[in-house]
C-alpha positions in Angstrom: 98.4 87.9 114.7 98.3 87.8 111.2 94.8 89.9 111.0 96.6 92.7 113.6 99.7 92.4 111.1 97.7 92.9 107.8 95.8 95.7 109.5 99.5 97.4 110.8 100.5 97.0 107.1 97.7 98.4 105.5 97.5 101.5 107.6 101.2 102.3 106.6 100.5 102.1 102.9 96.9 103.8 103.4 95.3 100.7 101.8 92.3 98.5 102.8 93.4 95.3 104.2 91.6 93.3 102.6 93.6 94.7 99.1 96.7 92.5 100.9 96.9 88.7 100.2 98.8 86.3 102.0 101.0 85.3 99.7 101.3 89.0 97.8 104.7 90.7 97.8 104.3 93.0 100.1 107.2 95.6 98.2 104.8 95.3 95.2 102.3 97.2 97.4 104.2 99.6 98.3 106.6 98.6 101.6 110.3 99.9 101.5 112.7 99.1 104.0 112.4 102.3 106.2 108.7 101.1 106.9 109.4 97.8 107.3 112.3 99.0 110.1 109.5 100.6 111.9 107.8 97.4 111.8 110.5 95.5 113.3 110.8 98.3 116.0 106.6 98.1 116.6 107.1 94.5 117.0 109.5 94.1 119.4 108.4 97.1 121.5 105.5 94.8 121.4 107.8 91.8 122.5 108.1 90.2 119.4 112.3 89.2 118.6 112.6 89.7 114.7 115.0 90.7 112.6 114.4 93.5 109.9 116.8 90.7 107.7 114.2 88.1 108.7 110.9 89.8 107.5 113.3 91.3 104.3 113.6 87.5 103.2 110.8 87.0 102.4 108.3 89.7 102.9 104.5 88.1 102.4 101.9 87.8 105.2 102.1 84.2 105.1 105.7 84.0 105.8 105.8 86.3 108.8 102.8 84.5 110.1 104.6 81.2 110.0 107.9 83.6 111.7 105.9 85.0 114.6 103.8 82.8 115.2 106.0 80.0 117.5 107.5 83.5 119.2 
């Protein structure tokens, strides 16, 4: 999951994945909150329950892994 969810990121800001660490701030690279609603709207046409207020918390890699993962 967290290798398809880098890769999603990094093709909405137009940078390589690997430029994205799991711990980085993902606002500091470029996310606002209109692509992180189309996020939340890719991931649960995808089947995924999440909250755009759940991924705005705290928006890393790391700690959306450790919020899909169990769903």
């Amino acid at each position: 999951m967290t290798d398809r969810l880098r890769d999603q990121i990094a093709e909405m800001l137009e940078l390589s994945p690997d430029s994205i660490g799991d711990q980085d701030n993902l606002m500091d690279h470029g996310l606002d909150s209109i692509r992180m609603m189309s996020l939340v709207d890719e991931l649960r046409a995808a089947g995924t329950d999440v909250s755009f207020i759940e991924l705005a918390e705290e928006p890393t890699l790391e700690h959306w892994r450790r919020l899909l993962s169990p769903r």
